[in-house]
C-alpha positions as CSV (number, residue, x, y, z in Angstrom):
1,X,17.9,-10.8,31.1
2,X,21.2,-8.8,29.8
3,X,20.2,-10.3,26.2
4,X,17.4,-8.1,26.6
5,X,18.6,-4.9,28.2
6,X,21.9,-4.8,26.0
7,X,19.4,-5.3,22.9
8,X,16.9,-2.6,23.9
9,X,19.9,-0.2,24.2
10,X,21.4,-1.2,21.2
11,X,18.4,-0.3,19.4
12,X,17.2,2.6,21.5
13,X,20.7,4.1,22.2
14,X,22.2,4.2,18.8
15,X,21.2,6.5,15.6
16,X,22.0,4.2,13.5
17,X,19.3,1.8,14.9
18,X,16.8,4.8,13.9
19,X,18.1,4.5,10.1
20,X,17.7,0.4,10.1
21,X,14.5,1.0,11.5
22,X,13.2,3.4,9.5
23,X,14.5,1.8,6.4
24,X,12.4,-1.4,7.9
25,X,9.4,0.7,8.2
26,X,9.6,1.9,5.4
27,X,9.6,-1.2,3.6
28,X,6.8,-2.5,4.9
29,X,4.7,0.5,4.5
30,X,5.0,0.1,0.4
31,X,4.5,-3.3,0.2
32,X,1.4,-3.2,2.6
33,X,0.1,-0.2,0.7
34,X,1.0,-1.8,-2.6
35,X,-0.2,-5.4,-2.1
36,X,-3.4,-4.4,-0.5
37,X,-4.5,-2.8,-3.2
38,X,-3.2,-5.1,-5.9
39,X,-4.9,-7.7,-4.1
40,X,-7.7,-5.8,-3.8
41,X,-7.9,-4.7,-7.8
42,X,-7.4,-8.7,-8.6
43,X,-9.5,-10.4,-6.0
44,X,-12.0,-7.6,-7.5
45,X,-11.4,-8.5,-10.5
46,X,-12.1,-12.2,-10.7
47,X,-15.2,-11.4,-8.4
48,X,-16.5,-8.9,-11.5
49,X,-15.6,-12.3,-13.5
50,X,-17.5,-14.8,-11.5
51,X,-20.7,-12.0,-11.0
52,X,-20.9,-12.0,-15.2
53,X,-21.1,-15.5,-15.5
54,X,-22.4,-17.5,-13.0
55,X,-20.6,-20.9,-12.0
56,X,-20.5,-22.8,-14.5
57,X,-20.9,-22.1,-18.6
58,X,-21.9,-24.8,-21.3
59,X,-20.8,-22.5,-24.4
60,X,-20.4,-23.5,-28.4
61,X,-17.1,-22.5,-30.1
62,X,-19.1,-21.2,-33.0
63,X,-21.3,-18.4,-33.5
64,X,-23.4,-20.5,-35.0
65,X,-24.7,-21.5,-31.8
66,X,-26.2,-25.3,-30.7
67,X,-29.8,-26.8,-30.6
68,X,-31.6,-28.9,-28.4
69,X,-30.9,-26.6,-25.5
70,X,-33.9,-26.2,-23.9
71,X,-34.2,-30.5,-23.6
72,X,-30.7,-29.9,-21.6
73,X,-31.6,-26.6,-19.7
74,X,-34.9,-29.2,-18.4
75,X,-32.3,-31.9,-17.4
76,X,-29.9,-29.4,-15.5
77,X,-32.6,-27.9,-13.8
78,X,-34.1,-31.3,-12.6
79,X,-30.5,-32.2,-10.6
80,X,-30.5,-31.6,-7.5
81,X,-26.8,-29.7,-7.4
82,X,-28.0,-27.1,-10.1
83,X,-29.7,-23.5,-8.8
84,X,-30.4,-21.9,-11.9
85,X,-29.9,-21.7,-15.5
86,X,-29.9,-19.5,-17.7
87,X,-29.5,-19.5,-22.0
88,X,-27.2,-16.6,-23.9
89,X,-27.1,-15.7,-27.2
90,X,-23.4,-13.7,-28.3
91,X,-23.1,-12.1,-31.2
92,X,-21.8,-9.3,-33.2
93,X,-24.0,-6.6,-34.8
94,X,-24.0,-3.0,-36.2
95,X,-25.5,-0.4,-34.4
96,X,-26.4,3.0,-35.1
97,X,-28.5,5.6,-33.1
98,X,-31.3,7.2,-34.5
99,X,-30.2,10.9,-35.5
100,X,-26.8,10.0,-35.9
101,X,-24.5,9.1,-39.7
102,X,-22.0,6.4,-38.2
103,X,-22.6,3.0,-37.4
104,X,-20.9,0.9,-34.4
105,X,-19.7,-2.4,-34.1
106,X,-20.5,-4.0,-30.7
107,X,-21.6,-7.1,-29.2
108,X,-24.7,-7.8,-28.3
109,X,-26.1,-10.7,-25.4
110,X,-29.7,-12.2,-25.6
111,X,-30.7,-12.8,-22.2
112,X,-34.2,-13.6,-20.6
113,X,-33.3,-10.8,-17.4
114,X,-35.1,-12.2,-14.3
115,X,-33.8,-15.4,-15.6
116,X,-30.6,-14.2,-15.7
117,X,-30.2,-12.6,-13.2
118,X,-30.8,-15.6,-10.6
119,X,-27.7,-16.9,-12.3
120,X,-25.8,-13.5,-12.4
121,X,-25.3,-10.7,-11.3
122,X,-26.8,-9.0,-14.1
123,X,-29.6,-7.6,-12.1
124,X,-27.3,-6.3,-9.4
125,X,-25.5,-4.5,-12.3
126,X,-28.6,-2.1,-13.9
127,X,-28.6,1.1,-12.3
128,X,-32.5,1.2,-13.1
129,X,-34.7,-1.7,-12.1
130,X,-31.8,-3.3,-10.1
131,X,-34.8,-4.1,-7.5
132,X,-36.7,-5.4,-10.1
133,X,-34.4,-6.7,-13.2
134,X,-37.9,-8.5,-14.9
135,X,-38.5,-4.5,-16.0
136,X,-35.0,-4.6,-17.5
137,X,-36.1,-4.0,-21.1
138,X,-39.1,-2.0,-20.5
139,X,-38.5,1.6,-21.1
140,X,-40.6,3.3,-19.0
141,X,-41.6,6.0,-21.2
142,X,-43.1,3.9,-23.2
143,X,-44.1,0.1,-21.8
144,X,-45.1,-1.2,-25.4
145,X,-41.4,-0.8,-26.9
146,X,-38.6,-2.9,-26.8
147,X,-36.2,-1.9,-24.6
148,X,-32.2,-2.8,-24.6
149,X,-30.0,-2.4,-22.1
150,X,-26.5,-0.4,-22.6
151,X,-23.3,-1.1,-20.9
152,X,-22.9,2.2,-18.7
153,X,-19.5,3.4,-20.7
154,X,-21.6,3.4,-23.8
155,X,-24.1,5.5,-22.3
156,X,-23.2,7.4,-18.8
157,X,-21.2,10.7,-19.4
158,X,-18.3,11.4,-16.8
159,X,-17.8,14.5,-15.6
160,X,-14.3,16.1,-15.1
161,X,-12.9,13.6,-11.8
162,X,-13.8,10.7,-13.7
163,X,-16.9,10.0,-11.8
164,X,-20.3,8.7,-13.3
165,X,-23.0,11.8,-14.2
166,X,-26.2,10.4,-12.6
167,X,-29.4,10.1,-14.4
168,X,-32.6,10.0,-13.0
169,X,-34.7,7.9,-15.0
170,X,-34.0,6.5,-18.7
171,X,-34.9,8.6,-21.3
172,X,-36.0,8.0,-25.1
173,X,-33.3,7.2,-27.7
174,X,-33.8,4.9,-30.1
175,X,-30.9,2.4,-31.4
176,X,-31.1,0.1,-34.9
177,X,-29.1,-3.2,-35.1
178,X,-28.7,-4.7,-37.6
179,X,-27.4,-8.6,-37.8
180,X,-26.5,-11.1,-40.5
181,X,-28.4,-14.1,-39.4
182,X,-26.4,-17.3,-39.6
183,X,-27.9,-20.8,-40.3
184,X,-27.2,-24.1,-38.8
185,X,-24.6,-24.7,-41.1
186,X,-22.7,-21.2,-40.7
187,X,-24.1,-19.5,-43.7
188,X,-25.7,-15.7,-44.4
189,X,-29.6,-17.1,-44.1
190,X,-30.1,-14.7,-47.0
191,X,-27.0,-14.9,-49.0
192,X,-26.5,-11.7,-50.0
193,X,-24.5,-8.8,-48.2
194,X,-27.2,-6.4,-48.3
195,X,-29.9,-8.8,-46.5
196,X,-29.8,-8.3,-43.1
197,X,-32.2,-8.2,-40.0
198,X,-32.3,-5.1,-38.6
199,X,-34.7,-3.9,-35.7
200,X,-34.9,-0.4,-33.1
201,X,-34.8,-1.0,-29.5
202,X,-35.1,1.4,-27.5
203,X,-33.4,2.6,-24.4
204,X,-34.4,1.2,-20.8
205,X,-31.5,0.4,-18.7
206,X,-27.6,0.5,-18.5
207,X,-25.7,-2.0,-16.8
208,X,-22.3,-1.6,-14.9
209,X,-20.1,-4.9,-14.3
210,X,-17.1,-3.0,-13.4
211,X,-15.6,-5.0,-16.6
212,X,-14.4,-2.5,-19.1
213,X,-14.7,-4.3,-21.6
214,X,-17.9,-5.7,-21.5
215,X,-19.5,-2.0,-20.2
216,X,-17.6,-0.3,-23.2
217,X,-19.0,-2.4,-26.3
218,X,-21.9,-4.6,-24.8
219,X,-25.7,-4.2,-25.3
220,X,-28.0,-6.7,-23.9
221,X,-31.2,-7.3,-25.6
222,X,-34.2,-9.6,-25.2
223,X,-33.5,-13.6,-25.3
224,X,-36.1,-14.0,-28.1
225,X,-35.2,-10.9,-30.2
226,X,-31.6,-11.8,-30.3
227,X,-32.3,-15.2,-31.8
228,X,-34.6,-14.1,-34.3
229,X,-31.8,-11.6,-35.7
230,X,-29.4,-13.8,-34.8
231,X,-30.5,-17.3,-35.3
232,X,-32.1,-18.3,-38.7
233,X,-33.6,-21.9,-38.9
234,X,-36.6,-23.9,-37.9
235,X,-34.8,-25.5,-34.9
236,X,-33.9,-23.0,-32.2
237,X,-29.8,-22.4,-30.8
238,X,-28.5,-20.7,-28.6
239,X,-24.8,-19.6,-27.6
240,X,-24.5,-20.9,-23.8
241,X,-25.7,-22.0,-21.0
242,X,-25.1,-20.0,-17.9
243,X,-25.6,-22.7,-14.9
244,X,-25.3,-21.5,-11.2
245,X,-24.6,-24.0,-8.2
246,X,-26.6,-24.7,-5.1
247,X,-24.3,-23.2,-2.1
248,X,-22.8,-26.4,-1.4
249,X,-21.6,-27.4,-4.2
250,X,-18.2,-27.2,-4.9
251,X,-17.2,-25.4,-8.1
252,X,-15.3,-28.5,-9.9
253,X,-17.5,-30.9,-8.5
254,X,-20.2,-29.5,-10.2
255,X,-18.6,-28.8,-13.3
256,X,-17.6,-32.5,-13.6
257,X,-21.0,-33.4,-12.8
258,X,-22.4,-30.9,-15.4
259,X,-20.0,-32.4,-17.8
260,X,-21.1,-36.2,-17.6
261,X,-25.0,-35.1,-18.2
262,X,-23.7,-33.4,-21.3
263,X,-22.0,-36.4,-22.5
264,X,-25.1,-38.4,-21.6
265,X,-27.4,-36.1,-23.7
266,X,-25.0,-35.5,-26.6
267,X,-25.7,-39.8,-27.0
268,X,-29.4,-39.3,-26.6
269,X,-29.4,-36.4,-29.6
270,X,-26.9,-38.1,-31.4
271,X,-29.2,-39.6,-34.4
272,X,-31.5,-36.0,-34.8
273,X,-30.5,-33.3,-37.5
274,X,-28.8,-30.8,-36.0
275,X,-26.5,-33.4,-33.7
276,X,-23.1,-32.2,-35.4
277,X,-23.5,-28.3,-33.3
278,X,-23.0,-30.5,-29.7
279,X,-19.7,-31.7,-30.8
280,X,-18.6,-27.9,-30.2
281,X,-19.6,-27.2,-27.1
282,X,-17.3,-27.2,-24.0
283,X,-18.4,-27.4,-20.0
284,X,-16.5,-25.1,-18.1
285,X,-16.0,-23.1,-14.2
286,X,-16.2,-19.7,-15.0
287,X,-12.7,-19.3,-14.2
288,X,-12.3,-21.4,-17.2
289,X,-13.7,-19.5,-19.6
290,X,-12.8,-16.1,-18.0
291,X,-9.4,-17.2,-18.4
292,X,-8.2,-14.9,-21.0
293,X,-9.1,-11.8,-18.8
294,X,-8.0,-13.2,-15.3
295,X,-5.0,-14.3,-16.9
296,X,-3.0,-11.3,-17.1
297,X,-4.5,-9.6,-14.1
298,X,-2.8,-12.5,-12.0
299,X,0.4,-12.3,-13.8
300,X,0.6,-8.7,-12.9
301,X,0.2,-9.3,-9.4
302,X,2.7,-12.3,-9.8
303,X,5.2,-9.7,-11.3
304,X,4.5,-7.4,-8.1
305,X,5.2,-10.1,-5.8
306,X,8.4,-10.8,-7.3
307,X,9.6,-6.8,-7.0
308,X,9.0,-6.7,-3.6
309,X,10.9,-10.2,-2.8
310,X,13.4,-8.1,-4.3
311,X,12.7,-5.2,-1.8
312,X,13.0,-8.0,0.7
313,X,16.3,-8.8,-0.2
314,X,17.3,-5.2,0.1
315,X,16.5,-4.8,3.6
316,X,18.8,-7.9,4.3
317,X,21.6,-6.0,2.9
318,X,20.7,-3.0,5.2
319,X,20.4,-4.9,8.0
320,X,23.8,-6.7,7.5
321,X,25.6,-3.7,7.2
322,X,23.9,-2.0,10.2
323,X,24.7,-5.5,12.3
324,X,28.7,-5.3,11.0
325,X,28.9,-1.5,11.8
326,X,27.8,-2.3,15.6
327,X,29.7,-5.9,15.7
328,X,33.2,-3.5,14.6
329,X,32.6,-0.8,17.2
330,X,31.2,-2.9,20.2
331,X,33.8,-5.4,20.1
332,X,35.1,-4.4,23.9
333,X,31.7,-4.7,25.2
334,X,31.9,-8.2,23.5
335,X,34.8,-9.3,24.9
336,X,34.1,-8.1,28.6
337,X,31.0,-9.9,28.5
338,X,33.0,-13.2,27.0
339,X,35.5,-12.6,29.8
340,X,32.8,-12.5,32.4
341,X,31.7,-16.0,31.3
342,X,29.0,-15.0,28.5
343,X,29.0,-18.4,26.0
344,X,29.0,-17.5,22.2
345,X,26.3,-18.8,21.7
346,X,24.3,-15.8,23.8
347,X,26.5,-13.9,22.2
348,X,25.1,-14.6,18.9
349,X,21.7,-14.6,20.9
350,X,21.9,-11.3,22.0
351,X,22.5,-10.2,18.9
352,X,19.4,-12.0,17.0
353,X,17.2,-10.7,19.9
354,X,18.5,-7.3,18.7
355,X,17.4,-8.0,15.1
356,X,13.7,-9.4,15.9
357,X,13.2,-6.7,18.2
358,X,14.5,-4.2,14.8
359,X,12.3,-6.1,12.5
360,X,8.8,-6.5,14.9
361,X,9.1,-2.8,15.8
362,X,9.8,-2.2,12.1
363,X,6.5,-4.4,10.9
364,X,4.6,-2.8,13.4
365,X,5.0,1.2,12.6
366,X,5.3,0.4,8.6
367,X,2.5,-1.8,8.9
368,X,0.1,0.8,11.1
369,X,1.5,3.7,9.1
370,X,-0.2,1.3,6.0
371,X,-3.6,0.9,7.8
372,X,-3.8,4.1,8.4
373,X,-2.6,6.0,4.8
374,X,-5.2,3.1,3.1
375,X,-8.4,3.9,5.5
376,X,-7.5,7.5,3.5
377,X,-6.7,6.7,0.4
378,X,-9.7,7.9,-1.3
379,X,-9.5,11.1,0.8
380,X,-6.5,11.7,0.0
381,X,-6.8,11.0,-4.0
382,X,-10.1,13.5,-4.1
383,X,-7.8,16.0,-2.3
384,X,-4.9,15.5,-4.7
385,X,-7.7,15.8,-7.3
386,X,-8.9,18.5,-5.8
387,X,-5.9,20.9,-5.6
388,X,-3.7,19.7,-8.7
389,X,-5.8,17.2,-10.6
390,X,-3.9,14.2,-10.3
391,X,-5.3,11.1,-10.0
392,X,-4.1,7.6,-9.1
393,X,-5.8,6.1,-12.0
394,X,-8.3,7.4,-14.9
395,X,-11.8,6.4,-14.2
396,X,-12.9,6.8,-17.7
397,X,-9.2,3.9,-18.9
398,X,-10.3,2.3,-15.6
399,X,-13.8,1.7,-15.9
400,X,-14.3,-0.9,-12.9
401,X,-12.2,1.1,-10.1
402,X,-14.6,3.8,-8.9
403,X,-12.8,3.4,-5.5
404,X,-9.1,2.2,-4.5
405,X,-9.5,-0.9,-2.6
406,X,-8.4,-0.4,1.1
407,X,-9.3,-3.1,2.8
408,X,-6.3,-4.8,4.2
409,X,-5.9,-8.3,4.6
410,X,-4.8,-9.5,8.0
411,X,-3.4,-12.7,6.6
412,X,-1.4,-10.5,3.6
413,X,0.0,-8.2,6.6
414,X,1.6,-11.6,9.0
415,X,3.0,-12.5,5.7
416,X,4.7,-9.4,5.2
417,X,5.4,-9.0,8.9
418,X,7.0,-12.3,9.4
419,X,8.8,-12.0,6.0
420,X,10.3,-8.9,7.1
421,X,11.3,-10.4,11.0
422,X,13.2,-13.4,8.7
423,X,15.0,-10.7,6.2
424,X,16.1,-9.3,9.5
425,X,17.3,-12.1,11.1
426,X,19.1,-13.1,7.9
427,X,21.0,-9.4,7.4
428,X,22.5,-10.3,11.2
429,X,23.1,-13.8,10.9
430,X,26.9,-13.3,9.7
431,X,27.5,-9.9,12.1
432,X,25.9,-12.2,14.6
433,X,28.5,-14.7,14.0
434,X,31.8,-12.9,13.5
435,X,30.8,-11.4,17.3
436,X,30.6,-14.9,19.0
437,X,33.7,-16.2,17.9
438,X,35.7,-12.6,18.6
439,X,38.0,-13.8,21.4
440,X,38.7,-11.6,24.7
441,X,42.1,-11.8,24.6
442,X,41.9,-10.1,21.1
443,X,39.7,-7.3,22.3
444,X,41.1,-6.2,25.5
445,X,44.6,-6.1,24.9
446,X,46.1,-3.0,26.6
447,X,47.2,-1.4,23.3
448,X,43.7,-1.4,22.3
449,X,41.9,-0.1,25.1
């Protein structure tokens, strides 16, 4: 019971205790604050990632594209692990609004839109006919056109905070691409620089990912139109397959599984003309061939990590020289206590109680004062906004962050507090041990009391 009485007054009773423990608090404030959102921009991220392509993608390393899809889109959709499929054509193309004297590369994706979007979340993305993404290229000024679908940066205005300028429904604006179809064999179809395909599609939808660079240079036009400017040949290609999993199916299971019917139907194909376009095609999770992007957001949050092990270590050092400050000028109360019997083994005790009770209390305010400056966050940015114009981050750079993420983990916060009981226990380990073996003799000699 005097472990914990001499421990609570040791922390309660002393100023400096305030100054370990607010350095403590402190700590854990940033690093809640910090890692919440971090983990909250990645874990974001990579769901943006996974939304954009589905589960699984069977894609060709060329432009150029692979036939015979639609035999293999039958087979995937006959297994009893596959949901949904859906076919993509990628491409680059020239565009250039009507009225206006530049032209614009971007990329374009042929997709069939309800298709899609059971695959997808293309359909979630379209700020239009999100209820009803079959509607996706209609314009609904004028149902007989061809409509295309613009990623929202190439189309949305923001206003002054970086937010989004609403639209009620699309208006007309017409847009002419213009492709250089490539055959089977990689070739201009035409074989001249001046022959291209060029067609107007018209305005009917924009579509926000929260993926900058897919909403700042994408536009999504009809599966069949993209492959006629695209594709030139009798046989028809495509770019990928984007394959979704039933709910129970786990992601590499399926991809292995996807894998061996490819290999099966690259042997049954392997004799007809246009055989040589399977040998480029890879099966892949989507974290596969997202991995470019997800890459570096990961190695930032690696990087993060690693700064605030460091911050860790600095509150060790605090605590250790907090611990030896009160271990030099409590050395009488030590040695009555060893005088009275006291082992030094409680000694050392007492004074690790003193440090877990330093670092729980510490977790605890930093990590409520956390909670509670991330459930304001946003708030707090607008009003920042507000009054000087500042801004955590540039909506318009920023294109996927409308809002800071704030949810805090629970599991992220025991880490952190646990982590920050252990750097606590650690900075008193050596006070704790130069006061057990302080001998009473040595502190209560006559000339020193």
């Amino acid at each position: 019971m005097y472990k914990l009485t001499l421990s609570s007054r040791y922390l309660f009773k002393k100023r400096i205790s305030y100054l370990a423990l607010a350095a403590v608090a402190l700590c854990v404030f940033i690093v809640v604050v910090v890692m919440t959102i971090m983990s909250g921009l990645v874990a974001g991220f990579k769901q943006k990632n996974h939304d954009f392509v589905g589960d699984c993608v069977v894609t060709s390393e060329s432009l150029v594209g692979f036939a015979y899809y639609e035999d293999f889109m039958q087979t995937l959709e006959q297994a009893d692990f596959v949901e949904a499929v859906s076919p993509v054509i990628k491409s680059y193309v020239m565009i250039n609004r009507a009225g206006a004297k530049r032209n614009f590369g971007k990329e374009i994706i042929g997709i069939d839109a309800a298709r899609h979007s059971q695959v997808t979340g293309f359909g979630d993305s379209l700020y239009h006919n999100s209820a009803d993404p079959a509607k996706a290229f209609i314009p609904v000024y004028n149902p007989e056109l061809t409509g295309c679908v613009l990623g929202i940066e190439l189309w949305l205005q923001r206003d002054s905070q970086g937010k989004r300028i609403k639209e009620n429904r699309p208006y007309p604006a017409a847009f002419e691409i213009s492709t250089f179809p490539l055959t089977a064999r990689g070739a201009l179809a035409r074989g001249g620089a001046g022959e291209v395909s060029t067609k107007t599609f018209y305005y009917s939808d924009n579509s926000h990912t929260g993926l900058a660079r897919v909403d700042g240079s994408t536009i999504y036009l009809p599966f069949e139109w993209a492959q006629k400017l695209c594709m030139a040949g009798t046989d028809k290609r495509t770019n990928a397959i984007y394959i979704k999993f039933k709910p129970d199916v786990k992601l590499e299971q399926g991809r292995n599984k996807v894998n061996l019917l490819w290999q099966d139907f690259k042997q049954q194909k392997a004799e007809l003309p246009q055989a040589n376009l399977l040998e480029n095609v890879n099966v892949q999770t989507w974290k596969e061939y997202r991995r470019t992007f997800i890459a570096a957001m990961e190695k930032e949050q690696t990087m993060l990590t690693v700064m605030f092990a460091l911050v860790g270590i600095t509150t060790v050092f605090i605590i250790f020289v907090v611990f030896y400050m009160i271990v030099s000028h409590k050395t009488k109360d030590i040695g009555i206590l060893k005088s009275l019997g006291v082992s030094s083994g409680n000694v050392a005790a007492l004074f690790g109680n003193y440090a877990l009770m330093l670092g729980l209390l510490g977790s605890a305010i930093g990590s409520l004062g956390g909670w509670y400056f991330l459930l304001y966050v946003n708030e707090i940015e607008k009003w920042l906004f507000e009054k000087f114009e500042w801004q955590m981050w540039d909506r318009s750079l920023y294109v996927g962050i409308d809002q800071i993420p704030n949810d805090v983990d629970i599991r992220v916060v025991a880490i952190i507090i646990m982590s920050t009981v252990l750097a606590c226990l650690l900075g008193a380990l050596a006070p704790s041990f130069q006061a057990a073996r302080l001998k009473p003799v040595q502190t209560l000699q006559v000339n020193q009391l």
